[in-house]
C-alpha positions as CSV (number, residue, x, y, z in Angstrom):
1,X,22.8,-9.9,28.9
2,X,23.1,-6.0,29.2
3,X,22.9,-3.8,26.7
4,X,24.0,0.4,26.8
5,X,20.7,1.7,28.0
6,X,18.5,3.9,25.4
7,X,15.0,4.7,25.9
8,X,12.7,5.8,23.0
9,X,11.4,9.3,23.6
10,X,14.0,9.8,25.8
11,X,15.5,13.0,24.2
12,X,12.4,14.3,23.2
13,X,9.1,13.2,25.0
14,X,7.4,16.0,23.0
15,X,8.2,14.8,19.7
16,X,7.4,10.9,20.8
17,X,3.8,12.0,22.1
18,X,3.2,13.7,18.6
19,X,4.2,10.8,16.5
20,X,2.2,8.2,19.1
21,X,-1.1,10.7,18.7
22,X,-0.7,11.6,15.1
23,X,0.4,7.9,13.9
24,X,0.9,5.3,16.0
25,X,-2.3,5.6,18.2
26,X,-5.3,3.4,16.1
27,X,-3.0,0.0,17.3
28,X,-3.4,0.5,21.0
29,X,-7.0,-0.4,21.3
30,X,-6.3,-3.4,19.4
31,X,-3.8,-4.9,20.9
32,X,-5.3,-4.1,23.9
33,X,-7.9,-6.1,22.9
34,X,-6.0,-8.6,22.0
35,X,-4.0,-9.0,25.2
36,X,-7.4,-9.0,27.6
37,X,-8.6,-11.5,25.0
38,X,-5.6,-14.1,25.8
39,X,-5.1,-13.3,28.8
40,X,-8.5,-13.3,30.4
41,X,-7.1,-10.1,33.0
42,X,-10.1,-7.8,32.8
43,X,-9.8,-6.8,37.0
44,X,-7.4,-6.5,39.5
45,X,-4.4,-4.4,39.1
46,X,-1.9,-4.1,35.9
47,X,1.8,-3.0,35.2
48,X,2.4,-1.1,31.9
49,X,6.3,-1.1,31.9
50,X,8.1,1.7,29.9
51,X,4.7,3.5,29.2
52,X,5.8,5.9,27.4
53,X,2.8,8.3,27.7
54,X,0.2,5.8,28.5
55,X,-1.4,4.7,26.0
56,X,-1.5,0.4,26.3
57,X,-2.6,1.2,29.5
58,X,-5.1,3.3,28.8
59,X,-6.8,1.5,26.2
60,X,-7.1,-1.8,28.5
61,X,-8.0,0.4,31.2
62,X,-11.1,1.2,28.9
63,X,-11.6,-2.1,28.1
64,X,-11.6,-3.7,31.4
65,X,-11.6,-2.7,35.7
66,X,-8.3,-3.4,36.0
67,X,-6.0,-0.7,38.2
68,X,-3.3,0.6,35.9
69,X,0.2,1.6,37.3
70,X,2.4,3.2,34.7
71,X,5.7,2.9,35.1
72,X,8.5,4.9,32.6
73,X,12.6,6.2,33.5
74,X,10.8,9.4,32.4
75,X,9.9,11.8,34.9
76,X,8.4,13.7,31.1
77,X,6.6,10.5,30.0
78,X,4.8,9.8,33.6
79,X,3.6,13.3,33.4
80,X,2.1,12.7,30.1
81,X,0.4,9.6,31.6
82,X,-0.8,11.2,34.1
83,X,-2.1,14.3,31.8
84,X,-4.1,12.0,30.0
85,X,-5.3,9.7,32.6
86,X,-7.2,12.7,33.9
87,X,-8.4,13.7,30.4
88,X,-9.5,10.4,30.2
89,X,-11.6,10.3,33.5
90,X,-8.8,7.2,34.3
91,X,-6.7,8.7,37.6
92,X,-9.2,7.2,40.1
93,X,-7.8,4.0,38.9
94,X,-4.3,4.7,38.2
95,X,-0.7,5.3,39.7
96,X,2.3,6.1,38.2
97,X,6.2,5.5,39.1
98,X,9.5,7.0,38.0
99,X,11.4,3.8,37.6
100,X,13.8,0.9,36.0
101,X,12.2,-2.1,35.0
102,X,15.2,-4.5,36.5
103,X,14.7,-2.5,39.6
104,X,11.0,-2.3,40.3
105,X,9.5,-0.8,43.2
106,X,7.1,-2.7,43.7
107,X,5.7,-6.0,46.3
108,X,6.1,-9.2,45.6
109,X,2.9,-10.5,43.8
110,X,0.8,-7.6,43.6
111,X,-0.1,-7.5,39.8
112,X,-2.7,-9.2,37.8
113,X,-1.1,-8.5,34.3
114,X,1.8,-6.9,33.0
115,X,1.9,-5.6,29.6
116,X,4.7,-3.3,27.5
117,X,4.8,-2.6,23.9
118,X,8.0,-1.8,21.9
119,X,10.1,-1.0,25.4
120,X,12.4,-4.2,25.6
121,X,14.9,-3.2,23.0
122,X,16.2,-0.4,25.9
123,X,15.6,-2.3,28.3
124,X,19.1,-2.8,30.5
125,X,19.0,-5.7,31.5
126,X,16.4,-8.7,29.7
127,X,17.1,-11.5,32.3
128,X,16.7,-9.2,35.4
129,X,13.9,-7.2,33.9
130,X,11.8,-11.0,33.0
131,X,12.7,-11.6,36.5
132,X,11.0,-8.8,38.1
133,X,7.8,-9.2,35.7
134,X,7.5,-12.4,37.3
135,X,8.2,-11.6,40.8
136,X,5.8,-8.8,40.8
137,X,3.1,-11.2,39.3
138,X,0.4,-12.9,41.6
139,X,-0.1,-16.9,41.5
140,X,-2.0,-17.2,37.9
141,X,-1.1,-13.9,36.8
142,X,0.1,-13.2,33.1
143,X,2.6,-11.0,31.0
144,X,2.1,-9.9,27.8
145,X,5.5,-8.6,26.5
146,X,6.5,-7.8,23.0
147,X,5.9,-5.1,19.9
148,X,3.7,-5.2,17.2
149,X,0.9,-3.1,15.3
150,X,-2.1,-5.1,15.8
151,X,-2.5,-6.5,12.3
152,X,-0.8,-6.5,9.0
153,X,-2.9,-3.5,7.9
154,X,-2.0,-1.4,10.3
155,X,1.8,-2.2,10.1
156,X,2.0,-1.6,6.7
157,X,-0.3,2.0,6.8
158,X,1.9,2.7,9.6
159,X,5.6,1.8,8.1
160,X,4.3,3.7,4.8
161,X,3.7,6.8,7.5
162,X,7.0,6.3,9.4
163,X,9.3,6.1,6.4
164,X,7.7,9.2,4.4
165,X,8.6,11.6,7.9
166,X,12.0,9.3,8.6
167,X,13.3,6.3,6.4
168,X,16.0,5.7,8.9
169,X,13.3,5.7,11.7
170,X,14.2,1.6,12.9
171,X,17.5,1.9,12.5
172,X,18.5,2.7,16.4
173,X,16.7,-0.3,17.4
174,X,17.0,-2.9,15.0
175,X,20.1,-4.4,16.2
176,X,18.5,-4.6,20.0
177,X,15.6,-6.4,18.8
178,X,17.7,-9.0,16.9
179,X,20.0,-9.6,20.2
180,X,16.9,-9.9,22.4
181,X,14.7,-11.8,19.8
182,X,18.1,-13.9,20.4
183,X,18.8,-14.0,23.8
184,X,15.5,-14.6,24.6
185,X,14.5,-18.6,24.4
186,X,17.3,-19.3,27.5
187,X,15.9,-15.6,29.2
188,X,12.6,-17.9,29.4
189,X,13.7,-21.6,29.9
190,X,15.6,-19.8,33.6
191,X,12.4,-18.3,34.6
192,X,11.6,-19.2,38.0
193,X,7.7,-21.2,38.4
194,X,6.5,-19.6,34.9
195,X,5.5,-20.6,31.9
196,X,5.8,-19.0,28.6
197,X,5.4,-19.0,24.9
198,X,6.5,-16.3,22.0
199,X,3.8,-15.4,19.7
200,X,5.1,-14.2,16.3
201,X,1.9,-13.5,14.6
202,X,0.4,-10.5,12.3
203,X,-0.2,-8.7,15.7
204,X,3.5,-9.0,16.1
205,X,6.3,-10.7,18.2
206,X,4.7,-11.0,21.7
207,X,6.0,-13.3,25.2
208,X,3.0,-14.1,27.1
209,X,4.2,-15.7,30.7
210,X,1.8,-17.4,32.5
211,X,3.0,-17.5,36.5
């Protein structure tokens, strides 16, 4: 199924980094360490898809060895990535690609894990974007796809946040997430030599693929 293509951020990368510092930023180390813990990655080399300016990445690079590429359409968001990376004593262990997620340019099998948090809505294409995660992935390798706060505290802290600068703040994406949250049971079932489960938890709604 494609959908028009919108990317969060897109129109203002200056304004996204602001609200993901001043608001959004105590859920990434949590669901960072929630994704290491159920996937058992903690080396090798990992894919953070739609990256925005870094900062799922970041936090499981500082939670694990793993080699973090960061991949975002935004020539903007990959420079934020990188800007941080090198506050963050992380660019020894890092790479980072302009690129579309149906499109990746990228090996076969070459990543470990591949993670993204809140990008699918704008992604272009679900079935050829699940395609690629899995093509990219080694034998035994996992995805961790999906969007979500961590916990039920920090959704509700952070919605309370969100609504007071923006009430209509969900309302460009809600629709996407229904479709996919739709589309996606027969996007899994035609995965080629994977398995995979949703997860629709307090952390969030999650699709962890197991290759």
């Amino acid at each position: 199924m494609e959908v028009k293509k919108r990317y969060p951020g897109g129109g203002d990368p200056q304004g996204y980094d602001r609200i993901v510092r001043e608001v959004f930023a105590p859920i990434y180390p949590v669901i960072a360490g929630q994704i290491v813990a159920r996937t058992g990655k903690k080396e090798g080399h990992c894919l953070d898809v739609g990256c925005g300016t870094g900062a799922l990445g970041r936090a499981i690079a500082g939670m694990s060895s793993l080699h973090i590429t960061f991949l975002d359409h935004s020539p903007e968001m990959i420079a934020r990535s990188r800007d941080y990376a090198e506050k963050e004593a992380l660019i020894g262990r890092s790479d980072f690609l302009v690129g579309d997620i149906s499109r990746l340019a990228l090996d076969d099998a070459t990543m470990d894990l591949v993670v993204s948090r809140g990008s699918v809505p704008f992604w272009n294409d679900w079935e050829r974007a699940y395609r690629e995660i899995v093509r990219v992935l080694k034998e035994g390798g996992h995805a961790y796809i999906g969007g979500g706060f961590g916990s039920v505290a920090l959704r509700d802290e952070i919605v309370q946040t969100m609504n007071k600068r923006n009430k209509e703040w969900r309302r460009p994406f809600q629709d996407k997430v229904r479709l996919y949250q739709e589309a996606l049971p027969a996007i899994l079932e035609a995965l080629p030599a994977a398995q995979s489960k949703m997860i629709d938890d307090e952390s969030g709604f999650w699709v962890h693929i197991i290759k």
